[in-house]
C-alpha positions in Angstrom: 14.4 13.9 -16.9 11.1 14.2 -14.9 9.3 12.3 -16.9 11.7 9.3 -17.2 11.5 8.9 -13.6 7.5 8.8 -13.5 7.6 6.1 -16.7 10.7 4.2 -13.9 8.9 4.6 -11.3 5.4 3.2 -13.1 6.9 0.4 -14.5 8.5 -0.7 -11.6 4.8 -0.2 -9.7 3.4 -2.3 -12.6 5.7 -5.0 -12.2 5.4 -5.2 -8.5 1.9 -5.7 -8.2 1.2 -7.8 -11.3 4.0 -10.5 -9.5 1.9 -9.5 -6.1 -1.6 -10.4 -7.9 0.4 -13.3 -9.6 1.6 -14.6 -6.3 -2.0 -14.4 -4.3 -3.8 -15.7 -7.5 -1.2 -18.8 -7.5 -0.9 -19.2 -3.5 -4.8 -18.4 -2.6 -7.1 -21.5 -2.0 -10.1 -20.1 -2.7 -11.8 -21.3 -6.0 -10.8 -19.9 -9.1 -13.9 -17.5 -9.0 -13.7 -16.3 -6.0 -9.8 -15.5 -6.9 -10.6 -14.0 -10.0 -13.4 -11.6 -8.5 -10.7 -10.4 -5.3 -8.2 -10.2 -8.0 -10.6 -8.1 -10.4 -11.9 -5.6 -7.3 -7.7 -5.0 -6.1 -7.1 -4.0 -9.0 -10.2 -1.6 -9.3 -9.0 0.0 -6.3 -5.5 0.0 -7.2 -6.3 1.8 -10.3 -8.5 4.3 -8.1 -5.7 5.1 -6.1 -3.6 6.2 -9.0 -6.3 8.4 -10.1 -6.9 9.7 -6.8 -2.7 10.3 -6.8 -3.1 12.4 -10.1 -6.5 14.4 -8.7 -4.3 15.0 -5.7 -1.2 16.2 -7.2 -3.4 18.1 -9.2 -5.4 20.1 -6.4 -2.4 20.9 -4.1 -0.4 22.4 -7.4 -3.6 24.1 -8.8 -2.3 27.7 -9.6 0.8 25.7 -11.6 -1.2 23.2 -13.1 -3.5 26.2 -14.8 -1.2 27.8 -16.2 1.6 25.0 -17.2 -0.4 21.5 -16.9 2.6 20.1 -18.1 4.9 21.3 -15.7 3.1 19.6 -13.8 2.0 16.1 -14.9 5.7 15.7 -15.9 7.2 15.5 -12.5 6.8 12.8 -10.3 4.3 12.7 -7.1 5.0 13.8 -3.8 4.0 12.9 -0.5 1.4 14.8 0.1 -0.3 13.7 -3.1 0.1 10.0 -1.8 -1.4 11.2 1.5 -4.3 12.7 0.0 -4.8 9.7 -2.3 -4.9 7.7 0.3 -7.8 9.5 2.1 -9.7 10.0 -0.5 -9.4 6.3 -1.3 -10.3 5.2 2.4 -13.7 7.9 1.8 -14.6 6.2 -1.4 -14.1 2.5 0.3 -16.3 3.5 3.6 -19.1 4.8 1.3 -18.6 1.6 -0.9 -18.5 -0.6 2.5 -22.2 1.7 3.9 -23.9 2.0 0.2 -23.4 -1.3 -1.5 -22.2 -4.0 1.6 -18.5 -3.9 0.5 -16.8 -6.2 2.7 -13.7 -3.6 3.5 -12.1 -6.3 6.0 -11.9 -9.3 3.4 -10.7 -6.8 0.9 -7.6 -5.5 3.1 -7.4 -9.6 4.2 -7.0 -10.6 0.4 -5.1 -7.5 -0.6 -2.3 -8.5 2.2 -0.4 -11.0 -0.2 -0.7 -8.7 -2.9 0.7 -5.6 -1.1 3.5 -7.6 0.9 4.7 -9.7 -2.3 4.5 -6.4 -4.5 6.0 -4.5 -1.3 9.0 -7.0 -1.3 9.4 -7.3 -5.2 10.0 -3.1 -5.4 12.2 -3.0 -3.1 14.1 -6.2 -4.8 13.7 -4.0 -8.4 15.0 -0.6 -6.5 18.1 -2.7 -5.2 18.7 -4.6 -8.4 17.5 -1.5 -11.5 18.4 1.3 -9.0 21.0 0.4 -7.3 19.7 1.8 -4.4 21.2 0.5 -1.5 19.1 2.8 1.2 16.6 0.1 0.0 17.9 -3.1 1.8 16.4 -1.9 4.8 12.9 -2.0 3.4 13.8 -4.7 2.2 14.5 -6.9 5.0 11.4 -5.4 6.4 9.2 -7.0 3.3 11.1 -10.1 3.5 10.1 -10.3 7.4 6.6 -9.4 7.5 6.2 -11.7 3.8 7.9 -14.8 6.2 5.5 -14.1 9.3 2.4 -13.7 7.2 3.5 -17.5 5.3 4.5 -19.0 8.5 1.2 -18.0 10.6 -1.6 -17.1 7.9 -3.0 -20.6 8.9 -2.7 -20.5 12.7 -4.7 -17.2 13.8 -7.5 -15.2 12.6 -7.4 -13.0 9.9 -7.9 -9.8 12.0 -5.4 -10.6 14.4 -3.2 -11.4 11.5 -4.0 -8.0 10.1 -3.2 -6.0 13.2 -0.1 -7.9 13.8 1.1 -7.3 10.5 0.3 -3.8 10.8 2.1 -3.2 14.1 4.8 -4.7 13.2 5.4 -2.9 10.0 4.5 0.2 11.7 7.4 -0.3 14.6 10.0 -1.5 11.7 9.1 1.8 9.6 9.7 4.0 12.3 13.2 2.4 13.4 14.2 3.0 9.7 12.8 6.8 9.8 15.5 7.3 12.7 18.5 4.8 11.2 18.2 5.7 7.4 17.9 9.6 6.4 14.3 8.9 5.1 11.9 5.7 4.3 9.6 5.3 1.5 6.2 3.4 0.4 6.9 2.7 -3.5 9.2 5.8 -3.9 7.1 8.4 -1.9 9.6 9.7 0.9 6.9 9.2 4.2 6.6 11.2 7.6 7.2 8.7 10.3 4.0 10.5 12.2 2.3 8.8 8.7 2.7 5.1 10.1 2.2 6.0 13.9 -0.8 7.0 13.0 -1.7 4.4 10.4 -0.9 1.7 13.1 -3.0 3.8 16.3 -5.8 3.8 13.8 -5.6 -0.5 13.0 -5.4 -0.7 16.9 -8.1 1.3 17.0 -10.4 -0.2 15.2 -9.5 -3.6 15.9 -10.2 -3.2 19.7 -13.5 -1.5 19.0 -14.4 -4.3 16.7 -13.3 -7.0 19.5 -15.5 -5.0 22.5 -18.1 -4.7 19.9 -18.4 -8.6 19.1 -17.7 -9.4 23.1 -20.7 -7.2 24.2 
């Protein structure tokens, strides 16, 4: 049933980022405020996101949702709710970052544990609960990125970290897009033109940063 597979899919989410937030919280060596408060705003936004995921699914199945709001609320979200989450997310996080001095680049820095570890534990859950062997190849991918991220975390900056994170995980999406019949971000089936773009845009913005800071 529909709703069995949004109450699968939530608990699985749930799990994945409470052992992500577990892992940063554990792992970080900041002081146990300064964990605490980054722990406290990811989840915040991670809450957000799933409102914005509901308002989403909500405004591109209007007409429906008017007349059977059940119909629905009951099924599971699709990409393009994710999508549009995800932007209006990003909106609310630029105004944050102009309004109130919300310092976007150690929030994506400290979120990076958290997403990875809760990346790679989903994956691990949709293997192991699911059965789902179309996952292994995310899987690896999580495993990969969660090994370089331990192994050079120390040794470079944080935004070259980021970027290189980024591109990677952008180049091993898209060479699972063409091997596997589709790839996913925590269940949502993804357009491989998604992570091309996500990747142009952290190239973007990391090269406008670096001219910016060498002029």
């Amino acid at each position: 049933m529909p709703s069995t597979t949004v109450l699968m899919s939530l608990a699985a989410n749930i799990i994945s980022f409470s052992v992500g937030l577990l892992a940063y919280y554990l792992s970080s060596n900041l002081s146990s405020k300064d964990k605490r408060k980054n722990v406290e705003q990811i989840i915040s936004y991670l809450i957000n996101l799933i409102l914005f995921i509901w308002v989403a699914k909500i405004i591109l199945q209007l007409p429906l949702f008017l007349s059977d709001p059940i119909a629905v609320l009951a099924y599971p979200s699709d990409a393009q709710a994710f999508y549009l989450a995800l932007l209006l997310l990003t909106i609310q996080m630029t105004y944050q970052g102009k309004k109130s001095g919300l310092q976007l680049q150690n929030l994506l820095i400290n979120a990076i544990p958290v997403i990875l570890v809760a990346s790679f534990t989903y994956q691990f859950i949709d293997i192991v609960w699911q059965n789902n062997s179309l996952a292994w190849g995310n899987f690896i991918l999580m495993l990969l990125l969660l090994l370089i991220y331990l192994l050079v975390k120390d040794r470079i900056q944080s935004a070259m970290l980021f970027l290189c994170l980024t591109v990677i995980w952008t180049i091993g999406k898209l060479i699972l897009s063409y091997v596997l019949p589709f790839t996913t971000i925590f269940s949502y089936m993804i357009h491989p033109l998604f992570f091309v773009i996500i990747g142009l845009i952290h190239i973007c913005i990391f090269l406008f940063k670096r001219k910016k800071v060498s002029s």
